[in-house]
N, CA, C, O and CB atoms as a CASP TS submission, in Angstrom:
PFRMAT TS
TARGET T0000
AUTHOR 0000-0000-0000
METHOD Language model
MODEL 1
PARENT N/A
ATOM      1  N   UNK     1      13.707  -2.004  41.489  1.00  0.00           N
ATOM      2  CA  UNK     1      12.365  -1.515  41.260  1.00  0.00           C
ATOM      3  C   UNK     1      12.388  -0.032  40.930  1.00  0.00           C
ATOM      4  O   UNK     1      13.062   0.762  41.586  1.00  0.00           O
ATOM      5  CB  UNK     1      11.487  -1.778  42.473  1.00  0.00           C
ATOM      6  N   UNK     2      11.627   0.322  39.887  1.00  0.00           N
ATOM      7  CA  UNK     2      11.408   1.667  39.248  1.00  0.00           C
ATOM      8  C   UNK     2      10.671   2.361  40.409  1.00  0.00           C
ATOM      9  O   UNK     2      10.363   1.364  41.062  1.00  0.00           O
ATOM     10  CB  UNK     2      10.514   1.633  37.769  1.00  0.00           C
ATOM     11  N   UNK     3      10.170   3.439  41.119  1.00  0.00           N
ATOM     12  CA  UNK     3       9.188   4.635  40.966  1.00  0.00           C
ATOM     13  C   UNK     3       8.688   5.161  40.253  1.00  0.00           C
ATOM     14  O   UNK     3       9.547   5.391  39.402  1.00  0.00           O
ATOM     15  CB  UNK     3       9.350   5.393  41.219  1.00  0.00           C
ATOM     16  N   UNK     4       7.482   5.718  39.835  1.00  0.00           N
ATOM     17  CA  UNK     4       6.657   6.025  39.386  1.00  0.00           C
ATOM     18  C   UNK     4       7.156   7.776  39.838  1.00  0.00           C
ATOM     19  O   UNK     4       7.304   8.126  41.009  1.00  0.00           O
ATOM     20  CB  UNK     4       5.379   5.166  39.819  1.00  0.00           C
ATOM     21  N   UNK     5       7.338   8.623  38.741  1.00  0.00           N
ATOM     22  CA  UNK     5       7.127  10.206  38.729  1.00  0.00           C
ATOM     23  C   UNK     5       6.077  10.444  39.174  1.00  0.00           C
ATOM     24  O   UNK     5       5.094   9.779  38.850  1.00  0.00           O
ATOM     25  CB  UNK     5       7.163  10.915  37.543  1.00  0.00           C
ATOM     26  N   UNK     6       6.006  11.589  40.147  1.00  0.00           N
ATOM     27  CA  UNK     6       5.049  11.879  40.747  1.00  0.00           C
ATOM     28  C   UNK     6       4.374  13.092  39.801  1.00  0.00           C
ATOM     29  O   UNK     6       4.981  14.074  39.375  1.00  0.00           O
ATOM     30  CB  UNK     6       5.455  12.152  42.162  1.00  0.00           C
ATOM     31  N   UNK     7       2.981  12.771  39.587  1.00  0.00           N
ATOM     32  CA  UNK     7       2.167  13.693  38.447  1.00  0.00           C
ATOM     33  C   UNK     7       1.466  14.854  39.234  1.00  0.00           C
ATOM     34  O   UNK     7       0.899  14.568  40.288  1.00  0.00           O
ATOM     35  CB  UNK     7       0.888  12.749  37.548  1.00  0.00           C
ATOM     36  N   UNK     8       1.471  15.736  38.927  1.00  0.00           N
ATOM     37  CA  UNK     8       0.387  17.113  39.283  1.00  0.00           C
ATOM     38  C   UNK     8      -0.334  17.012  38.857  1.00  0.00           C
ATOM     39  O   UNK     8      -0.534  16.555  37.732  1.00  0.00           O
ATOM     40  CB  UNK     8       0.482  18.369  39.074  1.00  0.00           C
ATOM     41  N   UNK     9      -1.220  17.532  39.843  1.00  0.00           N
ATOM     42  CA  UNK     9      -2.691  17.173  39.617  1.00  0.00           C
ATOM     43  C   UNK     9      -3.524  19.120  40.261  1.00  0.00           C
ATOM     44  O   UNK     9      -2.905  19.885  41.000  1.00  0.00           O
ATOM     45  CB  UNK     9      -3.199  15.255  40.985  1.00  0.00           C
ATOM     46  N   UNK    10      -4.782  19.375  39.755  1.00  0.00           N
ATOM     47  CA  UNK    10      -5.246  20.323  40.220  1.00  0.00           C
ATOM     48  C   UNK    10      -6.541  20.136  40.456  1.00  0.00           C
ATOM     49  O   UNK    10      -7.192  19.497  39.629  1.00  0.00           O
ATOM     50  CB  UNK    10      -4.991  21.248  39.591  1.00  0.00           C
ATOM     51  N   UNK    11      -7.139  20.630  41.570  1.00  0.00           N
ATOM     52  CA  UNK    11      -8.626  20.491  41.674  1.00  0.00           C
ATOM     53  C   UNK    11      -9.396  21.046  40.958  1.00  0.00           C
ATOM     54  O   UNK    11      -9.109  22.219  40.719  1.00  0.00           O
ATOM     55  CB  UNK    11      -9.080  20.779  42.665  1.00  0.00           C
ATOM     56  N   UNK    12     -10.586  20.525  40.354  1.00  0.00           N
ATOM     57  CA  UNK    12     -11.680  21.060  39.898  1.00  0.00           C
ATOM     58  C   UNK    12     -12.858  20.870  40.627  1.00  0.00           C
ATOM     59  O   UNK    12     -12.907  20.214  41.668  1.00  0.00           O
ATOM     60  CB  UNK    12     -11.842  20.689  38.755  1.00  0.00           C
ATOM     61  N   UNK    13     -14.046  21.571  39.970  1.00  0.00           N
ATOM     62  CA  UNK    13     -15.104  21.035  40.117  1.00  0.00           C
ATOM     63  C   UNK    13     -15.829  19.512  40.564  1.00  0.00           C
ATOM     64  O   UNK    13     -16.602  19.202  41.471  1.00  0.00           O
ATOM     65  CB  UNK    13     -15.304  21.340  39.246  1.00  0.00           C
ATOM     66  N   UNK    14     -15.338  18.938  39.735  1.00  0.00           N
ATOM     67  CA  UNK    14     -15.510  17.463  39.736  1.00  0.00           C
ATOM     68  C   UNK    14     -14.885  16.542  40.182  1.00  0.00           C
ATOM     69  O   UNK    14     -15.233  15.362  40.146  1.00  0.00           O
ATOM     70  CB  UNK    14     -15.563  17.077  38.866  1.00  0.00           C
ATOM     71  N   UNK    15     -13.683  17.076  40.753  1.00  0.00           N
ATOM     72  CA  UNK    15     -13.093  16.176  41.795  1.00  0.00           C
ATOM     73  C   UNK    15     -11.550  16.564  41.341  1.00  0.00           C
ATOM     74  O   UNK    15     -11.440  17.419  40.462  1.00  0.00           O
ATOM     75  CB  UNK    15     -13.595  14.361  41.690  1.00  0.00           C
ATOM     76  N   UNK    16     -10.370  15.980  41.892  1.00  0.00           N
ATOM     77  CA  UNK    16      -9.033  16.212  41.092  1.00  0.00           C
ATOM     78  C   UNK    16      -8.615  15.603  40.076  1.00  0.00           C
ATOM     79  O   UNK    16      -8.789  14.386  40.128  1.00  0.00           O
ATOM     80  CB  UNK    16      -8.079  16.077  41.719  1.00  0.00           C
ATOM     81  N   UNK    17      -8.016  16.081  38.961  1.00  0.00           N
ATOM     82  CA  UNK    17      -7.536  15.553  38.098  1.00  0.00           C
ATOM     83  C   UNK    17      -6.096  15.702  37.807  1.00  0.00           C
ATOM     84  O   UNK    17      -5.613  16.822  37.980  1.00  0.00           O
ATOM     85  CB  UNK    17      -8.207  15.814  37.281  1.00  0.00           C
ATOM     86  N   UNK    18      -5.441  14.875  37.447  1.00  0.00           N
ATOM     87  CA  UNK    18      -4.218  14.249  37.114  1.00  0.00           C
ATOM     88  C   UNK    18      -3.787  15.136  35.504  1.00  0.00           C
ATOM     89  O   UNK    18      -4.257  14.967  34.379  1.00  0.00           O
ATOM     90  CB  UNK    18      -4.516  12.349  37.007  1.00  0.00           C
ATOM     91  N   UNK    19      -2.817  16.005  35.947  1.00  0.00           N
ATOM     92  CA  UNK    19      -2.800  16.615  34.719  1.00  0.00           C
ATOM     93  C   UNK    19      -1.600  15.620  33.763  1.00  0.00           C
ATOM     94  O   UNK    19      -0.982  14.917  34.562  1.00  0.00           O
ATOM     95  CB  UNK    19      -2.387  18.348  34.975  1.00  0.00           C
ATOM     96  N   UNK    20      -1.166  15.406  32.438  1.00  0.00           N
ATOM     97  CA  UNK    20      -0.342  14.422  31.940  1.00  0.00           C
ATOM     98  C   UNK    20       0.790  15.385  31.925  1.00  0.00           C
ATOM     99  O   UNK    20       0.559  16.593  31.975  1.00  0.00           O
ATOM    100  CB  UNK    20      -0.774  13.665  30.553  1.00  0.00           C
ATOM    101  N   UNK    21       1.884  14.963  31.867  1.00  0.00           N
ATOM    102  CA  UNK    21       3.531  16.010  31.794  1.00  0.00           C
ATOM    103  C   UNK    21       4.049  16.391  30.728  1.00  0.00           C
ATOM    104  O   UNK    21       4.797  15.663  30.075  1.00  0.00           O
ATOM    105  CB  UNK    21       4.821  15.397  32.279  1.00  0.00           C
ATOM    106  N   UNK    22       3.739  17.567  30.391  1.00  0.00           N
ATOM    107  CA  UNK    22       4.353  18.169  29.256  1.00  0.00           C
ATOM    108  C   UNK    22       2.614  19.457  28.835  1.00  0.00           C
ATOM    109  O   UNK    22       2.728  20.542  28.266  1.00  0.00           O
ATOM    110  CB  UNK    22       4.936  16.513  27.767  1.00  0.00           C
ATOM    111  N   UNK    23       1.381  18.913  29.282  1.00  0.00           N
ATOM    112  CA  UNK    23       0.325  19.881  28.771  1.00  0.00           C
ATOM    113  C   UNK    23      -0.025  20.513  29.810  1.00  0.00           C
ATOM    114  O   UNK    23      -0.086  19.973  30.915  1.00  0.00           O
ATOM    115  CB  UNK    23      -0.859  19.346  28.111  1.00  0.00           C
ATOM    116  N   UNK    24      -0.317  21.810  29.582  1.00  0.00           N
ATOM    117  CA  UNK    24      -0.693  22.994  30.448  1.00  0.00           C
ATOM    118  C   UNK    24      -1.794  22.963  30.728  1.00  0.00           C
ATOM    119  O   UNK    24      -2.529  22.526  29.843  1.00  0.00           O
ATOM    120  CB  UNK    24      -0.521  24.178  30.022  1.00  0.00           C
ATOM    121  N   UNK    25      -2.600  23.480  32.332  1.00  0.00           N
ATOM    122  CA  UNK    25      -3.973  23.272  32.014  1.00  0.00           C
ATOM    123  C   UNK    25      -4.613  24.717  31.032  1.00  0.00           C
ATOM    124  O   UNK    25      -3.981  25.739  30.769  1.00  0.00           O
ATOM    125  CB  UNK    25      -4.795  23.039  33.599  1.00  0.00           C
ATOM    126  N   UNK    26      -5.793  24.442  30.702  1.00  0.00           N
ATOM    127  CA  UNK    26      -6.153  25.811  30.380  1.00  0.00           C
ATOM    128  C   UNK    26      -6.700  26.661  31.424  1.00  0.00           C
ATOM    129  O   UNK    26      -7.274  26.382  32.476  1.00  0.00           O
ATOM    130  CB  UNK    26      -7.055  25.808  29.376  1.00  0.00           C
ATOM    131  N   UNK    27      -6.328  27.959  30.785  1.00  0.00           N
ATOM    132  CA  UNK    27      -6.449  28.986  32.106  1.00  0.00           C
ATOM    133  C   UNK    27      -7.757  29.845  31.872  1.00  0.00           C
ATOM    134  O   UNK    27      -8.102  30.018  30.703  1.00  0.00           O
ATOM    135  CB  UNK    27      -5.009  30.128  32.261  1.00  0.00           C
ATOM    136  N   UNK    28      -8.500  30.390  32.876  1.00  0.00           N
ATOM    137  CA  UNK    28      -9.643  31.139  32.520  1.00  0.00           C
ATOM    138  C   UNK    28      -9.344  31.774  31.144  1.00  0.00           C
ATOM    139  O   UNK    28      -9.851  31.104  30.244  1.00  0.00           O
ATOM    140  CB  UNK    28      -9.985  32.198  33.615  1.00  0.00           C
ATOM    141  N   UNK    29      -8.658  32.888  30.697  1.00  0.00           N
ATOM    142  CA  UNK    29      -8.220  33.681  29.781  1.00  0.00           C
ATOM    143  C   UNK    29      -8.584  33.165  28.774  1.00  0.00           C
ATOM    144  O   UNK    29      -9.527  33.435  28.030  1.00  0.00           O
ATOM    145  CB  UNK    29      -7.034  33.960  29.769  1.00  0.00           C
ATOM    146  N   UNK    30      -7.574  32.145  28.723  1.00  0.00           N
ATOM    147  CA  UNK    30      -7.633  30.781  27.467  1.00  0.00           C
ATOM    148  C   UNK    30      -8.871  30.707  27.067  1.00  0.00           C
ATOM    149  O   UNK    30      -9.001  30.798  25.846  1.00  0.00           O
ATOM    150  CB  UNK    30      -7.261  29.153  27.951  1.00  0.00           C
ATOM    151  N   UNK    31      -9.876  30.567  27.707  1.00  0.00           N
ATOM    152  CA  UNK    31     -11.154  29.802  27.657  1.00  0.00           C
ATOM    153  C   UNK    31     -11.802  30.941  26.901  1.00  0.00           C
ATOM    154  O   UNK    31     -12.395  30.868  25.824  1.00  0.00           O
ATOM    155  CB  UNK    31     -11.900  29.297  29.175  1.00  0.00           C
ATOM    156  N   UNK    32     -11.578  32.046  27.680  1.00  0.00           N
ATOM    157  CA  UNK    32     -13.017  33.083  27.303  1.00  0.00           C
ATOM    158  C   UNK    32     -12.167  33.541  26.162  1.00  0.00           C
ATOM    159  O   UNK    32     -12.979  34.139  25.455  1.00  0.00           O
ATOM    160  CB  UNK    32     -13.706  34.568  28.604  1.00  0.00           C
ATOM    161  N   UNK    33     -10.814  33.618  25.477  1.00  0.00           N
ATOM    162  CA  UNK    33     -10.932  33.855  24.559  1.00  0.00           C
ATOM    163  C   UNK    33     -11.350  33.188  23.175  1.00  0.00           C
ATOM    164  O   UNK    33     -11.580  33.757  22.107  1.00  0.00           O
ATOM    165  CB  UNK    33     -10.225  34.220  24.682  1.00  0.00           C
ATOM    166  N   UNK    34     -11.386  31.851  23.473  1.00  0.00           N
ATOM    167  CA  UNK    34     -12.508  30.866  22.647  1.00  0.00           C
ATOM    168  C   UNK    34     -13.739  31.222  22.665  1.00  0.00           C
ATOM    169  O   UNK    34     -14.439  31.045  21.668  1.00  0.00           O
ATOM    170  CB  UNK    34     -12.641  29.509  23.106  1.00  0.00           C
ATOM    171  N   UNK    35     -14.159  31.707  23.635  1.00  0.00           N
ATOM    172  CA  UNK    35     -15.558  31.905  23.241  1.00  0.00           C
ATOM    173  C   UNK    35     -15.900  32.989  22.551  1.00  0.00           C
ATOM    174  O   UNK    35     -16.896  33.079  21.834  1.00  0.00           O
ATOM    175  CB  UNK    35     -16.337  31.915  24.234  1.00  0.00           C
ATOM    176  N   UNK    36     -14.808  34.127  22.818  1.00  0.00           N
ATOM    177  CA  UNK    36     -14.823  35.577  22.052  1.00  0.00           C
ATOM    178  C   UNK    36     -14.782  34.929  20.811  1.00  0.00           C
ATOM    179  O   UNK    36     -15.775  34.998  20.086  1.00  0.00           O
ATOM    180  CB  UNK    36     -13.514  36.780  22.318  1.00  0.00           C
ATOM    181  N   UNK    37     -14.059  34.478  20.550  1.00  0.00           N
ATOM    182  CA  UNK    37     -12.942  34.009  18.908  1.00  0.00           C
ATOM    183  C   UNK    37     -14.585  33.252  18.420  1.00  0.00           C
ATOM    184  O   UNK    37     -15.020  33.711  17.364  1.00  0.00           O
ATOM    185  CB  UNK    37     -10.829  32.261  19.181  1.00  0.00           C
ATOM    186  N   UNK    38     -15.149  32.563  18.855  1.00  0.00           N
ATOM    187  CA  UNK    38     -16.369  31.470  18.389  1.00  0.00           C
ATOM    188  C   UNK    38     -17.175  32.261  17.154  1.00  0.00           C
ATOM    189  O   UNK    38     -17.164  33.491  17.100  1.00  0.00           O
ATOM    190  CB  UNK    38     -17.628  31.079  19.867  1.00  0.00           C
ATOM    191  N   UNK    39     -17.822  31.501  16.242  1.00  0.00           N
ATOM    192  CA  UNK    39     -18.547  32.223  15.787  1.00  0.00           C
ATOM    193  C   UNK    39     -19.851  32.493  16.259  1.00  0.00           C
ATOM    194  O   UNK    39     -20.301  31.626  17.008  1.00  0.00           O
ATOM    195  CB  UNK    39     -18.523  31.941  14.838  1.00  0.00           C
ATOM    196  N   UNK    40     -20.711  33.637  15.981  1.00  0.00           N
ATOM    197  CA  UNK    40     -21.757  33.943  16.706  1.00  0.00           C
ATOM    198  C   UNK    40     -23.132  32.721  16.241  1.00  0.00           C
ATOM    199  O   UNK    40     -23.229  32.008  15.242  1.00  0.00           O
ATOM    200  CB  UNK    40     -22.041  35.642  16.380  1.00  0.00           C
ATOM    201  N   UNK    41     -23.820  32.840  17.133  1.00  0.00           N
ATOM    202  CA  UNK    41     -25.174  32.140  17.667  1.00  0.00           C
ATOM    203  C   UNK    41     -26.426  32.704  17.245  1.00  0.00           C
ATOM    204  O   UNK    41     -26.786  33.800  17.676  1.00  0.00           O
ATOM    205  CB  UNK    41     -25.262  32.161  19.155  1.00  0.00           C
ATOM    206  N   UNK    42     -27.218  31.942  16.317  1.00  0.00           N
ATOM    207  CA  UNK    42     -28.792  32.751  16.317  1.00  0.00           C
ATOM    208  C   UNK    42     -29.237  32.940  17.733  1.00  0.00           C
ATOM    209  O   UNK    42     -28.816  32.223  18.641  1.00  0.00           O
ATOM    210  CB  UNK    42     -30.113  31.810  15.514  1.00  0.00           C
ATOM    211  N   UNK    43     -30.048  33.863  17.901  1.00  0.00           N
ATOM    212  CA  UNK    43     -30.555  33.710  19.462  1.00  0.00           C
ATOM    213  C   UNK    43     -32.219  33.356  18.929  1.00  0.00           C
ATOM    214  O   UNK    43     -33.127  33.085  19.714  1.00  0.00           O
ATOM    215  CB  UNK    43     -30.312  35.485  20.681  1.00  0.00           C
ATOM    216  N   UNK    44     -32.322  33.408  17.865  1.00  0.00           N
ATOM    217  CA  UNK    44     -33.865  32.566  17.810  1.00  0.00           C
ATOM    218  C   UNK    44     -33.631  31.346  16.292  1.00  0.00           C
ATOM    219  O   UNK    44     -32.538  31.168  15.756  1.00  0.00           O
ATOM    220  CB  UNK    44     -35.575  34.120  17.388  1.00  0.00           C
ATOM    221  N   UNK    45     -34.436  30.919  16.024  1.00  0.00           N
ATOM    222  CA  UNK    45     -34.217  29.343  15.265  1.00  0.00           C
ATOM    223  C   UNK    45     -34.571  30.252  14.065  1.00  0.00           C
ATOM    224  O   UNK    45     -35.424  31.138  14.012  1.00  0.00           O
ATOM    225  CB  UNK    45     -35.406  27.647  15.690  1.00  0.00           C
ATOM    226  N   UNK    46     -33.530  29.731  12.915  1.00  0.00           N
ATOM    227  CA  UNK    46     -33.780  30.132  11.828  1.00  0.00           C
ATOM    228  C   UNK    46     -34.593  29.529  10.790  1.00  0.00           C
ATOM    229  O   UNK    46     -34.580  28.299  10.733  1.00  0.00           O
ATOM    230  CB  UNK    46     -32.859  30.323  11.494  1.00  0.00           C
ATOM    231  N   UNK    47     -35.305  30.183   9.949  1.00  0.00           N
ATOM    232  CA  UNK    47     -36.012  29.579   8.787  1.00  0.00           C
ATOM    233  C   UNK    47     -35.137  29.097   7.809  1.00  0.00           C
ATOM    234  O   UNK    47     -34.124  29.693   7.441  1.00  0.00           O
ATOM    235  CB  UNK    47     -36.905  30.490   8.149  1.00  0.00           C
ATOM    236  N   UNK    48     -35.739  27.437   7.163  1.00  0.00           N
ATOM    237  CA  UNK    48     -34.394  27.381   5.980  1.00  0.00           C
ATOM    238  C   UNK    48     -34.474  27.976   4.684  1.00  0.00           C
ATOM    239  O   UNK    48     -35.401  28.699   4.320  1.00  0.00           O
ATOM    240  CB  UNK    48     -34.039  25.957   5.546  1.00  0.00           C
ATOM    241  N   UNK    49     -33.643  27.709   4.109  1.00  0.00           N
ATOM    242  CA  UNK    49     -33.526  28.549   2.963  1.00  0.00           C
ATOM    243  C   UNK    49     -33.919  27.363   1.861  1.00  0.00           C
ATOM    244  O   UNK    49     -32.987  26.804   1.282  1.00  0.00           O
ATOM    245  CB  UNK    49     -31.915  29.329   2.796  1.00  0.00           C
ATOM    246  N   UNK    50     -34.547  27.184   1.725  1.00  0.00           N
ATOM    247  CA  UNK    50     -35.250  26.477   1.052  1.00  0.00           C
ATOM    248  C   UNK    50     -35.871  26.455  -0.522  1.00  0.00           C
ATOM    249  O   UNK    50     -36.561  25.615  -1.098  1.00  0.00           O
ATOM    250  CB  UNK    50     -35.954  26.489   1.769  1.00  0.00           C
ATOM    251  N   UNK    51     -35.206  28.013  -1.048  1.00  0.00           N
ATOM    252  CA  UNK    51     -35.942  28.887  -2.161  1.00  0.00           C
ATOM    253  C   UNK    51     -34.565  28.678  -2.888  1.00  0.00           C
ATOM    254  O   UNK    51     -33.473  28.439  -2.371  1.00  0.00           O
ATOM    255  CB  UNK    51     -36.599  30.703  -1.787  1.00  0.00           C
ATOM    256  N   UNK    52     -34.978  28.870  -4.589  1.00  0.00           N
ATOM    257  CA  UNK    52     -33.806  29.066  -5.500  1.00  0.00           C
ATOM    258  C   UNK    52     -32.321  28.187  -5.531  1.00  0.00           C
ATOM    259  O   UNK    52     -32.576  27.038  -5.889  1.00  0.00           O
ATOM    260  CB  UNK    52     -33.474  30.420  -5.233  1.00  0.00           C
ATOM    261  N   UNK    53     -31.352  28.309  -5.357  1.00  0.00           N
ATOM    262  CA  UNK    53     -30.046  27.195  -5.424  1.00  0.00           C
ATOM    263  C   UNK    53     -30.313  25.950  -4.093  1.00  0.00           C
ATOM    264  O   UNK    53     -30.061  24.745  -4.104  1.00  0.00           O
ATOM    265  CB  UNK    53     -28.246  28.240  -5.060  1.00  0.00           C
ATOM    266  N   UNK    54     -30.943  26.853  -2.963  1.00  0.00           N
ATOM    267  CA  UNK    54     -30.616  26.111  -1.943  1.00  0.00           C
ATOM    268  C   UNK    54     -31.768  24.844  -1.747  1.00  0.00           C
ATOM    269  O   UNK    54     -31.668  23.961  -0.894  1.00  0.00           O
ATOM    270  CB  UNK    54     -30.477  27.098  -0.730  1.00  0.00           C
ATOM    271  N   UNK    55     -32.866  24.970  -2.731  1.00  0.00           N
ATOM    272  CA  UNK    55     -33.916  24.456  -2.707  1.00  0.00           C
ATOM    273  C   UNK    55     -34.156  22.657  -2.483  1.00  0.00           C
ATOM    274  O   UNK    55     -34.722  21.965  -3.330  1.00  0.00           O
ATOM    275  CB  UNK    55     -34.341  25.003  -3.844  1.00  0.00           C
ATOM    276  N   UNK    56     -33.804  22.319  -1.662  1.00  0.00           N
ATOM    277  CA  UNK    56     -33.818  20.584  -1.415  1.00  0.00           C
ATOM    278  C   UNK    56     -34.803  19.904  -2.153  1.00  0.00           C
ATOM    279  O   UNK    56     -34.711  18.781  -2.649  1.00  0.00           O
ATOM    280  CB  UNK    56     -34.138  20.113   0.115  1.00  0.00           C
ATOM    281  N   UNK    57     -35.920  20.819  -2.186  1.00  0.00           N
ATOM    282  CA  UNK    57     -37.321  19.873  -2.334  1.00  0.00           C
ATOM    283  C   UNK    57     -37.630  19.768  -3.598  1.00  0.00           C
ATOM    284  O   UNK    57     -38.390  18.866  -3.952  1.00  0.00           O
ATOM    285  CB  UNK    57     -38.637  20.397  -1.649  1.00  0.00           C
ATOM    286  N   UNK    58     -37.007  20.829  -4.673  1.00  0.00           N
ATOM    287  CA  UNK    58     -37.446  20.643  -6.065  1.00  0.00           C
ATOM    288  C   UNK    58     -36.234  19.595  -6.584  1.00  0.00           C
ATOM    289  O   UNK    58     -36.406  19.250  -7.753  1.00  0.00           O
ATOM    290  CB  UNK    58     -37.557  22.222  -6.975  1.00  0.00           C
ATOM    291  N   UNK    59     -35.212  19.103  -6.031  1.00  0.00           N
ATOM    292  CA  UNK    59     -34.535  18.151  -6.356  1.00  0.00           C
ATOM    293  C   UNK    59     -35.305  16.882  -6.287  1.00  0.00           C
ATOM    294  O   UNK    59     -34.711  15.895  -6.720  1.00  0.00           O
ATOM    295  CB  UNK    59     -33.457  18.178  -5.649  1.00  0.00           C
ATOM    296  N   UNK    60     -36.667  16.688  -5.771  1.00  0.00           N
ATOM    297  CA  UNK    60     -37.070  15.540  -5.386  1.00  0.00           C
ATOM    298  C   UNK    60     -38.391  15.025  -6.758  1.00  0.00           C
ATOM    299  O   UNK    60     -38.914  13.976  -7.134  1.00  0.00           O
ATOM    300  CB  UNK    60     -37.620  15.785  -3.662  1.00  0.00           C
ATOM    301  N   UNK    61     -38.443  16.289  -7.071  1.00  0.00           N
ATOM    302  CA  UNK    61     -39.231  16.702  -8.660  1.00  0.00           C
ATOM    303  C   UNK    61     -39.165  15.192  -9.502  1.00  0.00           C
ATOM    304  O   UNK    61     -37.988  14.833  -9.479  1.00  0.00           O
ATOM    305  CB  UNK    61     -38.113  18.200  -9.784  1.00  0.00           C
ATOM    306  N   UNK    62     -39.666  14.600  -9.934  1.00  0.00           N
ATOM    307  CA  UNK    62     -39.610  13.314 -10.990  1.00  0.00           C
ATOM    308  C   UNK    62     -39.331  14.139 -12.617  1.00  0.00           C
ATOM    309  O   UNK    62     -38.485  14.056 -13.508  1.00  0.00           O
ATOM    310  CB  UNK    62     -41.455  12.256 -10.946  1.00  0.00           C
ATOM    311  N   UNK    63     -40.473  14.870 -12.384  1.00  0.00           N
ATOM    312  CA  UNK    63     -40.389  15.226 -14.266  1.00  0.00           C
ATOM    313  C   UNK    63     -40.757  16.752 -14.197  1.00  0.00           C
ATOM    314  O   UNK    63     -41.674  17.265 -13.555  1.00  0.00           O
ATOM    315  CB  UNK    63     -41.832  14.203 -15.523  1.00  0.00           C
ATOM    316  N   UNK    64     -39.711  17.436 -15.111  1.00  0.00           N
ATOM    317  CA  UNK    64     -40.045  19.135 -15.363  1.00  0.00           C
ATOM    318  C   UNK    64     -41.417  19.046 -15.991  1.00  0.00           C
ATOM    319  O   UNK    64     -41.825  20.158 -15.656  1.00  0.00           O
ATOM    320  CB  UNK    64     -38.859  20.069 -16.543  1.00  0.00           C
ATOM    321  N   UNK    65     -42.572  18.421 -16.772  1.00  0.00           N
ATOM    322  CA  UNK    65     -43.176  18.934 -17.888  1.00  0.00           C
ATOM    323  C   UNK    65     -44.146  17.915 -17.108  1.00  0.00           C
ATOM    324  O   UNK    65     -45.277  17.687 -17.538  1.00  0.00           O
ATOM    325  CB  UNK    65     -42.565  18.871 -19.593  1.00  0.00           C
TER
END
């Protein structure tokens, strides 16, 4: 009969998890430098662009004349 390798595991939040062998967990650092690296966020809702090339609605036009 085989044994089973015993896996590391680390606590979180949500209970422990079973890390797989060979991947690292991520480390605070790790993290917040994703969020640095992210691209930035409107902080209010943007209007669309809706005018000239980007214009959706005159594509819907039947006839110029």
């Amino acid at each position: 009969m085989s044994t089973l390798p015993s896996l590391a595991s680390e606590q979180t939040a949500i209970g422990e998890q079973v890390l797989v062998p060979g991947v690292q967990p991520i480390t605070p650092a790790e993290r917040l430098a994703m969020l640095v690296n992210a691209p930035m966020q409107p902080r209010r809702p943007q209007r669309p662009a809706d005018e000239g090339l980007f214009d959706t609605n005159a594509r819907n036009q039947l006839e110029m004349f």
